[in-house]
N, C-alpha and C positions, 0 to 999 in steps of 0.2 A: 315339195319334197325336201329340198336343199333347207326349208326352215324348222320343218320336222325334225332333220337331225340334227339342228344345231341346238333345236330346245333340249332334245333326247342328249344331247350330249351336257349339253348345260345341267341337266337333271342331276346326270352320273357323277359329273364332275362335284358337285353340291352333294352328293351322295359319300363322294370318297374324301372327302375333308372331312364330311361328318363321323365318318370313320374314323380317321384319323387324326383326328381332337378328340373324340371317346375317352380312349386311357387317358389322355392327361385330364382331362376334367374331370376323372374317377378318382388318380390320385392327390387333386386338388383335395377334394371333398375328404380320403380322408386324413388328410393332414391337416385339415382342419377339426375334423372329429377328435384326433390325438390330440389339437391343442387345446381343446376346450376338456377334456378329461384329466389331460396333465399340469395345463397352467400356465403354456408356452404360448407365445406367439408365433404364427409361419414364417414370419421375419426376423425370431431373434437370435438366429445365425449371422445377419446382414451387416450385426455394427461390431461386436466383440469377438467371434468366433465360436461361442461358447451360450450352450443356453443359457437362459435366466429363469431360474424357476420360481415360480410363488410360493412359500409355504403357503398352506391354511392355517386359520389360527388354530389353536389349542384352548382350548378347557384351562382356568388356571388353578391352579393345585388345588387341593381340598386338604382339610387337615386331619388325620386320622382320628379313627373312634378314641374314644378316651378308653384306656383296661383297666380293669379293677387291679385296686393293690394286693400283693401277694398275701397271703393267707398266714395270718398269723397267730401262737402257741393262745390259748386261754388262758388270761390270767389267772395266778395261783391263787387260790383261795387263801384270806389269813389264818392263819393259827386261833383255833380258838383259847382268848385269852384266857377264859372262865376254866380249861383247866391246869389239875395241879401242877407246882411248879416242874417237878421232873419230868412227868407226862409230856408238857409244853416242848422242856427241849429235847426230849428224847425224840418228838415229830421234828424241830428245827433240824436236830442233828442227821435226823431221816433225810429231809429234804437237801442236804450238803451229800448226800449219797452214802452216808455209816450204815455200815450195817453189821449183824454179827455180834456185835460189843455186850459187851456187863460191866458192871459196876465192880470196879478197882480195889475200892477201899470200903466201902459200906452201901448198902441198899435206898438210904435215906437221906435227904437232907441234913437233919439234925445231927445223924449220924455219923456223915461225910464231917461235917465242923467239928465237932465233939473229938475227932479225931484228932485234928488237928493242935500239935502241942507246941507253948509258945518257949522260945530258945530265946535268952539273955534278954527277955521282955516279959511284959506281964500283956496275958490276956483276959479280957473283961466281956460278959457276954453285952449283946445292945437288944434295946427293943425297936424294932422298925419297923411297926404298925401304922405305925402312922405318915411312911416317908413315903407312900404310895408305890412301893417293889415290890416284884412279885416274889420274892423271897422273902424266909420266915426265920431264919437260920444267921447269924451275925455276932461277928466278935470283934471288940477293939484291940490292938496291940500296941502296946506303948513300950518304945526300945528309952529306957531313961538315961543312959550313959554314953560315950561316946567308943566304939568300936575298933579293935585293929583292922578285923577284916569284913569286907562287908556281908561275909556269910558267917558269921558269927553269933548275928542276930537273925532268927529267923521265925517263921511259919510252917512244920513240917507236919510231915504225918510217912508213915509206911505203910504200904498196901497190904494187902487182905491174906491171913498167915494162912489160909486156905487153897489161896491159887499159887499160879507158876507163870510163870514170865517168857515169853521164847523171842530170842531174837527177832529184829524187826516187827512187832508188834506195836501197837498208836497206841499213844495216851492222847486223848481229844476231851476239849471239857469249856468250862466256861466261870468267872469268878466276876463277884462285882466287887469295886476298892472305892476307896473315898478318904481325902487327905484329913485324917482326927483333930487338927487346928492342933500341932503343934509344934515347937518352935522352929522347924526345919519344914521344910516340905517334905511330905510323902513318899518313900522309896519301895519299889519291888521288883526284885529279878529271880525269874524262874527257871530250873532246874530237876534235872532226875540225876540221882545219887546211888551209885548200887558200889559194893565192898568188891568186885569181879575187880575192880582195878583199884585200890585202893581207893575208893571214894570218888575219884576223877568224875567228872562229868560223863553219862553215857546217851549218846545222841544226841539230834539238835532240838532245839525248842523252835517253834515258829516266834517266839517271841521271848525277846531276853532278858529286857529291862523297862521299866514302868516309874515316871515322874510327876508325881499330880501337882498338882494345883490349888490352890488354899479356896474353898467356897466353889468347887463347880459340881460338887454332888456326887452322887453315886455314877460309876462308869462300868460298863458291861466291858470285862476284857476276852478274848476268847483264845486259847492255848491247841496249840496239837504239839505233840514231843515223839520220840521211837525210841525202843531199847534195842541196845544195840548187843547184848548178850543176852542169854536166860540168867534166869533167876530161878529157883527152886528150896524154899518155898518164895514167895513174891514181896513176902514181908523181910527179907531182907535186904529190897528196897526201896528209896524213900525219895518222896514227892517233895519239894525244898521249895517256899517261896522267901527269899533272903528279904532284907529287911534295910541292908544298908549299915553303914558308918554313921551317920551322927544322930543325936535323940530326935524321934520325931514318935508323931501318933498314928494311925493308920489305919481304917475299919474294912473289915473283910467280909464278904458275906454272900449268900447265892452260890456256891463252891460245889461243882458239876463237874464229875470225872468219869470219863468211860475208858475203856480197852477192846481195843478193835484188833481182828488177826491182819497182818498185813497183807490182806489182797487187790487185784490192781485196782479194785473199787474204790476200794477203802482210801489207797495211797490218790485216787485220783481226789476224793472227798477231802483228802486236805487243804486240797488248793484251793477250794472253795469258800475256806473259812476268812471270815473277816478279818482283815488285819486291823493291830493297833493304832 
């Protein structure tokens, strides 16, 4: 009996340890489950105070897709050269943004030059067939003496005894020069000329004065100007290309004039024109 209960007791006893090791060997287990999730060890409280954790590695960058380039205007088509000379820039002058305009002084090439009358020079017509420009219309000016002032020799013409002129209104146009081989070089400075103020200058020109060059050919120059009064009728005023102080030769020709009314279109189409 006496050993009966000492196994019976022996039992229980082996029973309530077993007990009583249970939770700890639960939260053994899962601190270990946490370390193998997180990256830790059970012990890496034991040596710094602080855990140590492992990153995992990373993926290393990737380089993004490539984008297409942004979307750009259709290039402009060229002007067809084939046609006539006015036609051509009356599309150029389109594409600088004029619009509205007519013709100033005459309807025509020919007409435009024909106008033009030579001041203390002699003008000679040219033939330029054969200089490959697309203009058909060409006069040489030969200033033979030497000048007080340099508007004394000139290229003029006055606009069309039909219209009127109103303030700030564009003169916009285009002339081609070429220095005549002689003895001086080539001079030209342009101007609008109205009797509102005694002559005076009225408005600016985009372009004031012009030096050629002895053998560099035909040069496409291109003008915008404003009147700065009316005029009524318009023919009393006048288109001036001076000529300069000392004798020289000078060939003109391609001579394109419009009149634009000045609205913000128009005035913005100035800025577009080529400079000399």
């Amino acid at each position: 009996m006496k050993f009966k209960i000492t196994a019976l007791f022996k039992f229980f006893t082996v029973l309530i340890c077993l007990a009583l090791m249970l939770p700890l060997l639960m939260a053994c287990g899962e601190k270990a489950e946490e370390a193998d999730s997180s990256g830790t060890t059970p012990d890496s409280n034991a040596a710094g105070g602080e855990d140590v954790t492992t990153i995992p590695p990373t993926d290393p960058p990737t380089e993004p897709e490539p984008t297409e380039p942004p979307p750009t205007e259709p290039p402009t088509e060229p002007i067809d050269p084939n046609l006539p000379y006015y036609d051509y820039l009356d599309v150029e002058f389109g594409r600088f943004g004029f619009s509205g305009g007519d013709r100033i002084v005459a309807d025509t090439e020919d007409g435009v030059a024909e106008a033009f009358r030579a001041k203390a020079s002699n003008k000679i017509a040219l033939d330029v067939s054969g200089d490959g420009v697309p203009f058909t219309a060409a006069y040489r000016y030969e200033v033979p003496d030497l000048v007080e002032n340099f508007w004394d020799a000139a290229a003029e013409t006055n606009y069309s005894a039909d219209k009127t002129i109103a303030e700030g209104d564009i003169l916009a146009g285009c002339v081609y020069v070429r220095d005549g081989g002689g003895e001086n070089p080539a001079q030209l400075y342009f101007a609008i000329k109205t009797p509102t103020n005694d002559w005076g200058s009225e408005g600016d020109m985009s372009i004031n004065s012009v030096e050629l060059e002895p053998g560099e050919g035909w040069q496409k120059i291109y003008f915008t100007g404003e009147f700065s009064c009316d005029e009524d009728p318009a023919s009393t005023a006048i288109f001036c290309m001076f000529l300069g102080y000392e004798p020289h030769t000078i060939d003109i020709g391609g001579i394109y004039m419009m009149r634009y009314p000045a609205t913000s279109e128009n005035i913005k189409a100035t800025m577009k024109v080529p400079a000399y």
